[in-house]
NUDO-764721 format. One line per field, with one value per atom (N, C-alpha, C): residue number from 0; residue in three letters; atom name; x, y, z. Coordinates in Angstrom, 2 decimals. Example, Ala and Ser with C-alpha at 12.3 -4.5 7.8 and 13.67 -1.06 7.14 Angstrom:
<drendrens>
senu	[0; 0; 0; 1; 1; 1]
romar	[ALA; ALA; ALA; SER; SER; SER]
bafi	[N; CA; C; N; CA; C]
x	[13.19; 12.30; 13.20; 12.85; 13.67; 12.90]
y	[-5.69; -4.50; -3.30; -2.25; -1.06; 0.03]
z	[7.80; 7.80; 7.80; 7.08; 7.14; 7.87]
</drendrens>
This chain:
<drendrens>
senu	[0; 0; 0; 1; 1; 1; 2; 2; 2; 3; 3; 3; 4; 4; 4; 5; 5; 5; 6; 6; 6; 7; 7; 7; 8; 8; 8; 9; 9; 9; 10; 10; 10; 11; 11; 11; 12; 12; 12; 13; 13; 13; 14; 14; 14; 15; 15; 15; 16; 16; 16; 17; 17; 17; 18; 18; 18; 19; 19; 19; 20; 20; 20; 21; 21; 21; 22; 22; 22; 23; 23; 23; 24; 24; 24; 25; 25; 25; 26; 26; 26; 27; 27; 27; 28; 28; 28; 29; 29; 29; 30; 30; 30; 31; 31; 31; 32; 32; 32; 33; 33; 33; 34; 34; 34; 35; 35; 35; 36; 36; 36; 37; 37; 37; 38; 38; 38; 39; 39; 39; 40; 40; 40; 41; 41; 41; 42; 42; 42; 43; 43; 43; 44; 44; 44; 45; 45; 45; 46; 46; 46; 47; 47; 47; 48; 48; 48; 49; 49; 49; 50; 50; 50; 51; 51; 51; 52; 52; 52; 53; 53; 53; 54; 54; 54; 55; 55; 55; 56; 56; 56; 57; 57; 57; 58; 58; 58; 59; 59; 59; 60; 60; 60; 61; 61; 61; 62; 62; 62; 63; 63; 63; 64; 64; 64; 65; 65; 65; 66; 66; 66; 67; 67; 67; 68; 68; 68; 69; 69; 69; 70; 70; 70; 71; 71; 71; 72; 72; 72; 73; 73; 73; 74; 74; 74; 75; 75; 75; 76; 76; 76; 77; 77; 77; 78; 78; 78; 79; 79; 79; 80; 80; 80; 81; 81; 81; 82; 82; 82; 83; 83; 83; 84; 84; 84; 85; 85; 85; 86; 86; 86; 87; 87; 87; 88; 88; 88; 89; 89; 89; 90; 90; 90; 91; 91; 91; 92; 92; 92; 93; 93; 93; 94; 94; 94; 95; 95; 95; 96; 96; 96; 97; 97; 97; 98; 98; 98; 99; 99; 99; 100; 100; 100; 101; 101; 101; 102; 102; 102; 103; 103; 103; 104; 104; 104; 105; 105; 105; 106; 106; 106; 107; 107; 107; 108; 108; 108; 109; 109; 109; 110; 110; 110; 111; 111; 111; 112; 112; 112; 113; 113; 113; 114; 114; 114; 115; 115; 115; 116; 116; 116; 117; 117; 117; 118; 118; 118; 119; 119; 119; 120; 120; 120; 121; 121; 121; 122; 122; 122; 123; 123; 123; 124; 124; 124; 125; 125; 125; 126; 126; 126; 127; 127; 127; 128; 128; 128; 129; 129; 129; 130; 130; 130; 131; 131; 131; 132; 132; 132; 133; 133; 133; 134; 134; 134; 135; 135; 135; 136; 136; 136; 137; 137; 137; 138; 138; 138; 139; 139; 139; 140; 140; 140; 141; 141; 141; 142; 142; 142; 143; 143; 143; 144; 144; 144; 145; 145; 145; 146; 146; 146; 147; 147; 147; 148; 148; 148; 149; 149; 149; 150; 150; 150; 151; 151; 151; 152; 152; 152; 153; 153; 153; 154; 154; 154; 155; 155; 155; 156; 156; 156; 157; 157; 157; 158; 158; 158; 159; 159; 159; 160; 160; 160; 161; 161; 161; 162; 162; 162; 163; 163; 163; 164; 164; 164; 165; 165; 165; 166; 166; 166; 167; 167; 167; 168; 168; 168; 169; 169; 169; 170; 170; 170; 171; 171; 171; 172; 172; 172]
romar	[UNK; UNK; UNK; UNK; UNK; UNK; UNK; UNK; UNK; UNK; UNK; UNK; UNK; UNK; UNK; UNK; UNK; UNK; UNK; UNK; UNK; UNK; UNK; UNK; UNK; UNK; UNK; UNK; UNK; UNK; UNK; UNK; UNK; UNK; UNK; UNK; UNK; UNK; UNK; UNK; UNK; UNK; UNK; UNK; UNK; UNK; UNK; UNK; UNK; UNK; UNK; UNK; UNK; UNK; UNK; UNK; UNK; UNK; UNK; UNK; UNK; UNK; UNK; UNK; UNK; UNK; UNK; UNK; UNK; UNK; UNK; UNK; UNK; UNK; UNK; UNK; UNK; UNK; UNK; UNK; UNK; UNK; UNK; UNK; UNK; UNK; UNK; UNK; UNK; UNK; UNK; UNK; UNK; UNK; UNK; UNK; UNK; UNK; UNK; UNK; UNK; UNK; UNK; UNK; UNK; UNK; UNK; UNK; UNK; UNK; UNK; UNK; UNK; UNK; UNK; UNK; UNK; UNK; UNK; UNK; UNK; UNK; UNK; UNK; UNK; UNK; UNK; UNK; UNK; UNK; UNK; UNK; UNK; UNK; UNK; UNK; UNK; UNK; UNK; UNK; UNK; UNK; UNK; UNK; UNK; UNK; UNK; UNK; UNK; UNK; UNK; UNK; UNK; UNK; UNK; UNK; UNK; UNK; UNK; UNK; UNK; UNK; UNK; UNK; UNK; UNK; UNK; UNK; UNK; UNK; UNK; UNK; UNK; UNK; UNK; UNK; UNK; UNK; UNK; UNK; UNK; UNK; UNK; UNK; UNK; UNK; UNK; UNK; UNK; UNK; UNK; UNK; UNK; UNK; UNK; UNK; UNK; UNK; UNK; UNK; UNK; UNK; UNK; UNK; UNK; UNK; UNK; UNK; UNK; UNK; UNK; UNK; UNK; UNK; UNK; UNK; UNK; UNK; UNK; UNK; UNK; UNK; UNK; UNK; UNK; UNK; UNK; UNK; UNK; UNK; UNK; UNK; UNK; UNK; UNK; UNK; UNK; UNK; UNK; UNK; UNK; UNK; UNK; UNK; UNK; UNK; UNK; UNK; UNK; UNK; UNK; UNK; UNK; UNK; UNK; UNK; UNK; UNK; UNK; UNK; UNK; UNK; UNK; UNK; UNK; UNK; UNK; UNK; UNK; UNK; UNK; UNK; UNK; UNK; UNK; UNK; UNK; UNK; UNK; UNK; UNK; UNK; UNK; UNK; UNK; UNK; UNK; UNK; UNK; UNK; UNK; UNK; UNK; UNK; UNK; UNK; UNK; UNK; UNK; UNK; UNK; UNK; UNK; UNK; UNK; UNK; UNK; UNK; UNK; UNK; UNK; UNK; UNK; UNK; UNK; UNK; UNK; UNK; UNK; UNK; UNK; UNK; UNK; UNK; UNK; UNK; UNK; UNK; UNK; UNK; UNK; UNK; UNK; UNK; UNK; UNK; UNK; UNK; UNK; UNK; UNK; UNK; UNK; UNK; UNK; UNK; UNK; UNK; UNK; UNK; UNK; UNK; UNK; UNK; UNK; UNK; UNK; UNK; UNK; UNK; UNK; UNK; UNK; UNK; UNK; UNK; UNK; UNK; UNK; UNK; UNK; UNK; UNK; UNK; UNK; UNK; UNK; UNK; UNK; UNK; UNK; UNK; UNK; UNK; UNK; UNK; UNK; UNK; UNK; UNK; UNK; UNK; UNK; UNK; UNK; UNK; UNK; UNK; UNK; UNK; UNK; UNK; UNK; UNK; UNK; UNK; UNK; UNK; UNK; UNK; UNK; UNK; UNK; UNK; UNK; UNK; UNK; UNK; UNK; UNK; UNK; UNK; UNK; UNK; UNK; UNK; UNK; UNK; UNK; UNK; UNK; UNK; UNK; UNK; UNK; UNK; UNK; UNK; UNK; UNK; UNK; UNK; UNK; UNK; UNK; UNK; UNK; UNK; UNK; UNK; UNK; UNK; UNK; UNK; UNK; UNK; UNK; UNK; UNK; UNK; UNK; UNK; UNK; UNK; UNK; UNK; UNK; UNK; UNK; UNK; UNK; UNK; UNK; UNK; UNK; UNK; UNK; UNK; UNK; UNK; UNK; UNK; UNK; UNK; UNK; UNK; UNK; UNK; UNK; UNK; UNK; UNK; UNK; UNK; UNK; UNK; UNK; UNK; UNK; UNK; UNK; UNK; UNK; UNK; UNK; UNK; UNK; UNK; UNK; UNK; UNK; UNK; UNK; UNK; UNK; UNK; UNK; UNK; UNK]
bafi	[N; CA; C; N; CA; C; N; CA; C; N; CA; C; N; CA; C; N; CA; C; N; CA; C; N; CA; C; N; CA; C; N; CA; C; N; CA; C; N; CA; C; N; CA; C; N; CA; C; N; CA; C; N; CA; C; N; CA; C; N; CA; C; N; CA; C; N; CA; C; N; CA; C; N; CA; C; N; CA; C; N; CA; C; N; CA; C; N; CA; C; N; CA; C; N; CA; C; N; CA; C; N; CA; C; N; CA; C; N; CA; C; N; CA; C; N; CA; C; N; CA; C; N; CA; C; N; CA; C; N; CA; C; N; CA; C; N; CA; C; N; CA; C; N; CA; C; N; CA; C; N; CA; C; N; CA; C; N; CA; C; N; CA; C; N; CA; C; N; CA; C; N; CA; C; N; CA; C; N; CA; C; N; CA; C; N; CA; C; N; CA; C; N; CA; C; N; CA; C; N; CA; C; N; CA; C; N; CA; C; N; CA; C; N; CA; C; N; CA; C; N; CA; C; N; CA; C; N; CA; C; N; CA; C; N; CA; C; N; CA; C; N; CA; C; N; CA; C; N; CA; C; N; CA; C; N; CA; C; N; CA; C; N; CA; C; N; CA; C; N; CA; C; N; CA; C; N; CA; C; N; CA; C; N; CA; C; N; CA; C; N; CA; C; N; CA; C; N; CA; C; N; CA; C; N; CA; C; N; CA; C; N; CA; C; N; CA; C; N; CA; C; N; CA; C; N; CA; C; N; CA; C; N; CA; C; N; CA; C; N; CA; C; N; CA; C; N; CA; C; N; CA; C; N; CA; C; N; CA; C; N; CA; C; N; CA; C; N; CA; C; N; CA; C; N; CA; C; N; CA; C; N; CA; C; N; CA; C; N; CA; C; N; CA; C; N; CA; C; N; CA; C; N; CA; C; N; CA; C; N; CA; C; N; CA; C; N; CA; C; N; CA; C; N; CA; C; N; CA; C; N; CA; C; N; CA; C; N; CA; C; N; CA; C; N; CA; C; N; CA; C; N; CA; C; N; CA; C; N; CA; C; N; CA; C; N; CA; C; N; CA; C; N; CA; C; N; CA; C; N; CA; C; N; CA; C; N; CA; C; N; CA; C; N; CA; C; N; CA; C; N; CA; C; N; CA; C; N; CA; C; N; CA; C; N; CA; C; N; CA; C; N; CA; C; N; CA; C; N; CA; C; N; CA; C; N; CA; C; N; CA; C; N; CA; C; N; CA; C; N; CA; C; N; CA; C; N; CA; C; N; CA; C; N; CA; C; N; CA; C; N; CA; C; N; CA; C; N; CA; C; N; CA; C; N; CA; C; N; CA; C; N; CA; C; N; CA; C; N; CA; C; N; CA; C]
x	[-8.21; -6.85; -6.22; -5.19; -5.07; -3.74; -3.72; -2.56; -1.42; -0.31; 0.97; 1.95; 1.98; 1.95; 1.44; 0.21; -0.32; 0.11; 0.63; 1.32; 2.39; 3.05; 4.90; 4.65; 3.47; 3.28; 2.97; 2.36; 1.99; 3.38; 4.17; 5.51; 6.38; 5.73; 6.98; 7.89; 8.64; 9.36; 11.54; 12.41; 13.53; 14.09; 13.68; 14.32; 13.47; 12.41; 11.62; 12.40; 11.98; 12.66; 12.02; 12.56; 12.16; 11.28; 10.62; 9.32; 9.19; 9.68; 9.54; 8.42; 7.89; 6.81; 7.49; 6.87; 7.66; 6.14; 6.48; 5.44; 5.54; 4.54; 4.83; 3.98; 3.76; 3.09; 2.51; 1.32; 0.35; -0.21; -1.01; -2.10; -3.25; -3.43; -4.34; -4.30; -3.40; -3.44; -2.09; -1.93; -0.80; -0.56; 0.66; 1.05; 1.96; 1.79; 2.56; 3.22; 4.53; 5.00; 5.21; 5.82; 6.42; 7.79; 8.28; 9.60; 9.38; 10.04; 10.09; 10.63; 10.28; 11.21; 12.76; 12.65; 14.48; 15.01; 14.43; 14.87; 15.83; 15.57; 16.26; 15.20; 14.32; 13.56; 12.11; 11.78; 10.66; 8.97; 8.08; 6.84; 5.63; 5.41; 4.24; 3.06; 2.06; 1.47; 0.01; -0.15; -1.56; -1.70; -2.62; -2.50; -3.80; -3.83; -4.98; -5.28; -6.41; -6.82; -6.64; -5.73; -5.81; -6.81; -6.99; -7.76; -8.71; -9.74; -9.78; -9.11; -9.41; -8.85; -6.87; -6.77; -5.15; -4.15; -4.42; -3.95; -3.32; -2.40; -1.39; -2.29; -2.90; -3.86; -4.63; -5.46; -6.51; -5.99; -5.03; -3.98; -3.24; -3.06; -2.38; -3.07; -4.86; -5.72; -5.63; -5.62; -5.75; -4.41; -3.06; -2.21; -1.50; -2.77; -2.35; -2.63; -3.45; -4.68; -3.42; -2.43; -1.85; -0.48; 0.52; 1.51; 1.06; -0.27; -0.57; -0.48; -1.26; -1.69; -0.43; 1.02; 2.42; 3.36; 3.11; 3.41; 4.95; 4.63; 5.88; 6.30; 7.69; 8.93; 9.69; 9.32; 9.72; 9.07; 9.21; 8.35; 9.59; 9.23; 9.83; 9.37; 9.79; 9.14; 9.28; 9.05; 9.86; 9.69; 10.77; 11.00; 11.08; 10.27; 10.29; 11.17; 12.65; 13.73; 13.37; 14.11; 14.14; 14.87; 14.52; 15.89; 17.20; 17.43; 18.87; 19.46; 18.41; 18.32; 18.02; 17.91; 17.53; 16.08; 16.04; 14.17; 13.33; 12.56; 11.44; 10.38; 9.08; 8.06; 7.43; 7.28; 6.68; 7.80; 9.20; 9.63; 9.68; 9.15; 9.09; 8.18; 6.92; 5.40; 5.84; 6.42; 6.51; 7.25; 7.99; 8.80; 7.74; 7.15; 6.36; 5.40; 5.00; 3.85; 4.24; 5.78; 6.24; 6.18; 6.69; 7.30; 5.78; 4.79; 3.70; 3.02; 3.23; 2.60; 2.87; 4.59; 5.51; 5.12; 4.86; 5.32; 3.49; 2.29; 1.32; 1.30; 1.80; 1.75; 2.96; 3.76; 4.97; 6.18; 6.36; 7.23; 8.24; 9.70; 10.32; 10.32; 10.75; 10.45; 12.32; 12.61; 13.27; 12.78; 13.82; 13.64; 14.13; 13.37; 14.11; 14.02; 15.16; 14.85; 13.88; 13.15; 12.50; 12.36; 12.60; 13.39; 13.30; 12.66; 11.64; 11.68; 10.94; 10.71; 9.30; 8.14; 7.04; 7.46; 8.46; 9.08; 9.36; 10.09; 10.69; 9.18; 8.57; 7.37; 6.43; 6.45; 5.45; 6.54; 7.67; 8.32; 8.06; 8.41; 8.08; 6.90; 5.83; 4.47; 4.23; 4.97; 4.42; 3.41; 3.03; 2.14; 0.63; -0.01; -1.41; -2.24; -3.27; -3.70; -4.92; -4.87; -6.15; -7.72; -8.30; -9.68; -10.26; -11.81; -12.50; -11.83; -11.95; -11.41; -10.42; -9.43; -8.45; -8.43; -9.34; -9.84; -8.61; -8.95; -8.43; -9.01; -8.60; -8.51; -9.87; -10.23; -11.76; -10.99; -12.24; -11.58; -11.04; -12.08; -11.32; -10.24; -10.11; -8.33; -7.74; -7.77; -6.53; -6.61; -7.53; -7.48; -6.50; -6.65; -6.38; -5.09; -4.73; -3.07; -2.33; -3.06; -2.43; -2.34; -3.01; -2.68; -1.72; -1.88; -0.43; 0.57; 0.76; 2.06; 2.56; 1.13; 1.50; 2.22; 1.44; 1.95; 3.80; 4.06; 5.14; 6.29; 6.21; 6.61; 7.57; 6.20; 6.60; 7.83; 7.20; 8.13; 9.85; 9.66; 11.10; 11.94; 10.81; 11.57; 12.24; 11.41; 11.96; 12.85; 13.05; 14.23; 15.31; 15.31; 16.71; 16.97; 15.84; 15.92; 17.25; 16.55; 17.09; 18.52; 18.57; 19.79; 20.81; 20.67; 21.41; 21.88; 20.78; 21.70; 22.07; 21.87; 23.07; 24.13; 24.32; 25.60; 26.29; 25.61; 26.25; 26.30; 26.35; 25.80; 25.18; 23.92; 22.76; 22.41; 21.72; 20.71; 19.47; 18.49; 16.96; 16.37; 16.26; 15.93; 16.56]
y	[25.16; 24.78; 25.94; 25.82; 26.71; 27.63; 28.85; 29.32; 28.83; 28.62; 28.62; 28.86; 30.21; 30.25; 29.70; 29.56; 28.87; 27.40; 26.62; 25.47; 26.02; 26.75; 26.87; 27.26; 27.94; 28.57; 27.20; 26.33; 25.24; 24.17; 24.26; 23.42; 23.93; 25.09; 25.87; 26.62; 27.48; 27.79; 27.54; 27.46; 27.84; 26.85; 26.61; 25.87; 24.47; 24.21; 22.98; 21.85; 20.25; 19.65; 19.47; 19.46; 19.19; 17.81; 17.97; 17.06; 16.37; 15.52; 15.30; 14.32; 14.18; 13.78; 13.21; 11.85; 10.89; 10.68; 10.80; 10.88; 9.94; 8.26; 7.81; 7.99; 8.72; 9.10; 7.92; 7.90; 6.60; 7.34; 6.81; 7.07; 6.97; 6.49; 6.24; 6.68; 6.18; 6.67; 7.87; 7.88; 8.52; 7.87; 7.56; 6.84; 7.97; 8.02; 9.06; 8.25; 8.73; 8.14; 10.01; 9.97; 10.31; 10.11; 11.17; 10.59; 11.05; 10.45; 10.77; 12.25; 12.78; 14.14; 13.93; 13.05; 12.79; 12.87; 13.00; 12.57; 11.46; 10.47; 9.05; 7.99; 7.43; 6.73; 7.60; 6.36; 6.79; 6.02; 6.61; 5.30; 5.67; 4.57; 4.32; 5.36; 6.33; 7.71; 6.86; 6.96; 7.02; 6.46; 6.37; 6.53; 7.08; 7.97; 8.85; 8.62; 8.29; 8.65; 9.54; 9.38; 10.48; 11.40; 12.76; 13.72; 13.11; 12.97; 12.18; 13.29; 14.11; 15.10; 14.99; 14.16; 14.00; 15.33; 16.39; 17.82; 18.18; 18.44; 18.64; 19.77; 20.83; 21.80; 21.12; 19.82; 18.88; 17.81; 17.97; 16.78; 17.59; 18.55; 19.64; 19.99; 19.77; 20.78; 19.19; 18.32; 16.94; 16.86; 16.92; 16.58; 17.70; 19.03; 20.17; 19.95; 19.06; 18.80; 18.02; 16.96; 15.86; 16.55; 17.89; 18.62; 19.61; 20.08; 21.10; 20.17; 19.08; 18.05; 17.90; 17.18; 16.53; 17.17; 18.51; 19.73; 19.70; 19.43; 18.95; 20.09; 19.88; 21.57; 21.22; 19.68; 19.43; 18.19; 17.78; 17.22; 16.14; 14.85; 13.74; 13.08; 13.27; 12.46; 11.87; 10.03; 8.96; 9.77; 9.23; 9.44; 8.46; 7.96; 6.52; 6.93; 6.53; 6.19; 5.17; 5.26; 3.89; 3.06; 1.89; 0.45; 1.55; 1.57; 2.41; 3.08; 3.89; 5.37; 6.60; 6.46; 7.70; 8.31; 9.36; 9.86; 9.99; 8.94; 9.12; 9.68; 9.24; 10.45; 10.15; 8.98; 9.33; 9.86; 9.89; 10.90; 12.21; 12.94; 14.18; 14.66; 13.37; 14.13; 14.17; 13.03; 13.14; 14.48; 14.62; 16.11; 17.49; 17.70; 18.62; 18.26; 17.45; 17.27; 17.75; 17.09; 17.78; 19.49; 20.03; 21.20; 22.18; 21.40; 22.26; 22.20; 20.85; 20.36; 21.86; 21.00; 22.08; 23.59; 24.19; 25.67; 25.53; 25.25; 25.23; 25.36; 24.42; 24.23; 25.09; 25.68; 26.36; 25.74; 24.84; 23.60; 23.13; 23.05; 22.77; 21.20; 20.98; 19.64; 18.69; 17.79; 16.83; 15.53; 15.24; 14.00; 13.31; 12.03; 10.70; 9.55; 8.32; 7.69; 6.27; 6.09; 5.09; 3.83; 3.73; 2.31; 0.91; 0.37; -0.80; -0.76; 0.31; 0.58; 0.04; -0.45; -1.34; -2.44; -3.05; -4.13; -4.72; -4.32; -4.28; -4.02; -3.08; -2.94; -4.08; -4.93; -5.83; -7.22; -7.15; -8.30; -8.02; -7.30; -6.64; -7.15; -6.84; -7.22; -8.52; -9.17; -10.60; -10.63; -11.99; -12.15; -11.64; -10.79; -10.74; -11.96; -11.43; -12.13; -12.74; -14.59; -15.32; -14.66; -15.19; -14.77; -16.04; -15.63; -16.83; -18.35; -19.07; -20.62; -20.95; -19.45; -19.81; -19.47; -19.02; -18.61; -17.30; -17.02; -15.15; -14.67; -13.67; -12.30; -11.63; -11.23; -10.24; -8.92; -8.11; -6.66; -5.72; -6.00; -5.21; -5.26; -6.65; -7.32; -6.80; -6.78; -6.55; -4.70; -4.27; -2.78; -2.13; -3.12; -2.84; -2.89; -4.09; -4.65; -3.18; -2.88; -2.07; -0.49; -0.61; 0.84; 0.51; -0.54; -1.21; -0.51; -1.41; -1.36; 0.35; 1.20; 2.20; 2.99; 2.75; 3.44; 3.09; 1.47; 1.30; 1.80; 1.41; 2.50; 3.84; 4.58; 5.86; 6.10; 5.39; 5.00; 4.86; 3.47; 3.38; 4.17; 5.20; 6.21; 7.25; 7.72; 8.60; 8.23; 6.61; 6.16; 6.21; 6.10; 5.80; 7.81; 8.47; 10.05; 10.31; 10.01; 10.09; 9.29; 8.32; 7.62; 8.44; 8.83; 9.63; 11.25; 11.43; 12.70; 12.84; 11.37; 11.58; 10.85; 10.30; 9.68; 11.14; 12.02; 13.32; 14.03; 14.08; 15.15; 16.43; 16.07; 16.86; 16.95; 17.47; 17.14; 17.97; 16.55; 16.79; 16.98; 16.65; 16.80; 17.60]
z	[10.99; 11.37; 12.12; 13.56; 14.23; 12.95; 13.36; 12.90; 13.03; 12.27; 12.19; 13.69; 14.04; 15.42; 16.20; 16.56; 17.68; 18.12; 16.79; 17.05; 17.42; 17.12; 17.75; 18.81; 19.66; 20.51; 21.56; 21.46; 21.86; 21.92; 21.40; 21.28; 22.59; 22.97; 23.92; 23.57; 24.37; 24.39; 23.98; 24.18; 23.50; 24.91; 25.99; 27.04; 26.94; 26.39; 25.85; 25.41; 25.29; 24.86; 23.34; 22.63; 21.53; 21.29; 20.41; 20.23; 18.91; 18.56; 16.67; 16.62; 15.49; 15.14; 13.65; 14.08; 12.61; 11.66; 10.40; 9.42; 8.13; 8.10; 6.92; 5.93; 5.42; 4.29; 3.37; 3.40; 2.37; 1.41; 0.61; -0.56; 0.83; 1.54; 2.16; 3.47; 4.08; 5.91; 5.83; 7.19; 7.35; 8.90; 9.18; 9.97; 10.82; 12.23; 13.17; 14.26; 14.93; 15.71; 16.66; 17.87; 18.27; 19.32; 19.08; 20.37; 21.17; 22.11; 24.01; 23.90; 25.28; 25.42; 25.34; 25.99; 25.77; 24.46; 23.33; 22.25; 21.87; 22.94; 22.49; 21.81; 21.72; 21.34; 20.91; 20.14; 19.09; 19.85; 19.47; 19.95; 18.80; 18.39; 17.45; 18.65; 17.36; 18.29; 17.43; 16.36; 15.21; 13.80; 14.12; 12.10; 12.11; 10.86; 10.68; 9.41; 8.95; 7.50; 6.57; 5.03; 4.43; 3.63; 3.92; 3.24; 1.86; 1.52; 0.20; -0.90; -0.73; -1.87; -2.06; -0.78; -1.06; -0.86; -0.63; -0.62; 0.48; 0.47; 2.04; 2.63; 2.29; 2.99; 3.96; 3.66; 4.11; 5.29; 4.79; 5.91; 6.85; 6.59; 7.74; 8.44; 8.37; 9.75; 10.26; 9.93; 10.93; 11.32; 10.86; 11.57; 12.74; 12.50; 13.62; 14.52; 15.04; 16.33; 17.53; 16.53; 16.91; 17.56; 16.36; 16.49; 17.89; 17.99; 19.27; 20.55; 20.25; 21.76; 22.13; 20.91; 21.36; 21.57; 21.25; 21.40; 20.49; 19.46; 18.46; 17.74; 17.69; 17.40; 15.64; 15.39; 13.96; 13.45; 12.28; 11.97; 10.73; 11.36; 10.15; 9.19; 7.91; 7.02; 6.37; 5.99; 5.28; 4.12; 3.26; 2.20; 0.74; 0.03; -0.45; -1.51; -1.26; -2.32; -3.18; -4.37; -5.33; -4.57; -4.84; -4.30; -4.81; -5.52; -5.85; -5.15; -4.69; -3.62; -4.35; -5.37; -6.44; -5.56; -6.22; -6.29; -7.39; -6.96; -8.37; -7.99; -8.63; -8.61; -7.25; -6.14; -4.95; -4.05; -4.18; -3.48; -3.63; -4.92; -5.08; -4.96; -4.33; -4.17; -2.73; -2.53; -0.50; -0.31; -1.12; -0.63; -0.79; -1.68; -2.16; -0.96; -0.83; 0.52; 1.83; 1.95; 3.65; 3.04; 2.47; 2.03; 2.29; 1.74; 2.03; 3.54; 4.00; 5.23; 6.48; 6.21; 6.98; 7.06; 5.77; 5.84; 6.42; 6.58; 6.86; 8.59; 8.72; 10.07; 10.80; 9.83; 10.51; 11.45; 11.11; 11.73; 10.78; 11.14; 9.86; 9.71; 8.46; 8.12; 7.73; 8.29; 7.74; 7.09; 5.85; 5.10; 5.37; 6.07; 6.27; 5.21; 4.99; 3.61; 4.47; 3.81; 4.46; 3.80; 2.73; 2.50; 3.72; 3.28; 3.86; 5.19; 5.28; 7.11; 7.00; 6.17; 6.10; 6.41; 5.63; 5.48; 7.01; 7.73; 8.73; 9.90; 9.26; 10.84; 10.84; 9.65; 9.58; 9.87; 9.66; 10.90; 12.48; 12.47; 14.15; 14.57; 13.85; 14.12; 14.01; 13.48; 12.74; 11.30; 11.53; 10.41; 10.77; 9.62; 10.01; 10.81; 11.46; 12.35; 11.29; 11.40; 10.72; 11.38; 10.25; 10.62; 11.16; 11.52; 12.41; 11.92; 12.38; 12.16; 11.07; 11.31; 10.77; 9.37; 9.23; 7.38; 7.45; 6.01; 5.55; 6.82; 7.01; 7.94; 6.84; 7.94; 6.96; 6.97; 6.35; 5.83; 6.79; 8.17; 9.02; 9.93; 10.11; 10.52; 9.37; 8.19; 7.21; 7.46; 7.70; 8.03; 9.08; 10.51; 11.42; 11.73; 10.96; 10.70; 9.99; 9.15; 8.09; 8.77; 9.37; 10.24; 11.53; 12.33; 12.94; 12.13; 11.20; 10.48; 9.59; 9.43; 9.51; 10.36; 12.10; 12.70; 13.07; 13.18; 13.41; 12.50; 10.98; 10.23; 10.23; 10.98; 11.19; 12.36; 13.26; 14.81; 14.24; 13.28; 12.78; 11.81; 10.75; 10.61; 11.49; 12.30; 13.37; 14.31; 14.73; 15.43; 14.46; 13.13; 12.41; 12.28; 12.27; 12.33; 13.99; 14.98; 16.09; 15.94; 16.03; 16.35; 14.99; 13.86; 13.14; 13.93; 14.29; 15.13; 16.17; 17.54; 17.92; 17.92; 16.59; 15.94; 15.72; 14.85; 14.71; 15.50; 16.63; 17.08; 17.82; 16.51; 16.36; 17.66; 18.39; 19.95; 19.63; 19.84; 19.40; 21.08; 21.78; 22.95; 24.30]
</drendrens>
């Protein structure tokens, strides 16, 4: 995995537009979006398989390859609230995960709440696609869907990321 630097070094410089990289965190994949330079809109980027060992160390040399190529200056990450909005225990692993991701890759990290941004990417998408003559969808349509809907996901965390700061604001680009 490159050094810490070498990604910030790869992001550019201080006159650069900023680059965010939206992150939905699975047991399984990990779903990436990025935004435009403009920092107005978001676009479904990947979904990558997670580490089997599950360990933000393992998931940080794969998601450095993606932060150097997009040349990304911060990094977004859903956040799975309770319906309530509380935090229970997968938002305190998602946090402990950016927290390590982040300081790995040397990129700071924001928490976005992501609260049925699945929900919502799999309207977008529609309904999974039937299998031959209309049967169930085989394993790898339900695969393929499911990384769709990862990547979109991520896209719509990082647009509700964006459109929050420049409601405030913030200026990401």
């Amino acid at each position: 995995m490159p050094e810490p630097a070498t990604i910030r070094a790869a992001a550019g410089g201080p006159g650069e537009p900023r680059r965010l990289l939206g992150i939905d965190l699975g047991q399984r994949r990990i779903g990436l979006a990025i935004a435009d330079a403009d920092g107005l809109t978001s676009r479904p980027l990947a979904t990558v398989n997670r580490a089997r060992s599950l360990q933000p160390e393992d998931d940080a040399a794969t998601l450095a390859r993606f932060a150097m190529e997009q040349r990304v200056t911060e990094l977004v990450v859903g956040l799975p609230l309770e319906a309530r909005g509380t935090r229970g225990p997968m938002a305190e692993e998602a946090e402990a995960w950016a927290g390590a991701v982040a300081a790995l890759l040397g990129l700071p990290v924001t928490m976005r709440d992501e609260r049925l941004s699945s929900h919502l990417a799999e309207s977008r998408l529609g309904p999974m696609p039937r299998g031959r003559s209309g049967g169930a969808p085989s394993r790898t349509q339900r695969d393929r869907y499911r990384e769709k809907v990862d990547r979109e996901a991520a896209a719509i965390i990082l647009q509700d990321e964006l459109d929050a700061r420049r409601g405030s604001g913030r200026v990401t680009g």
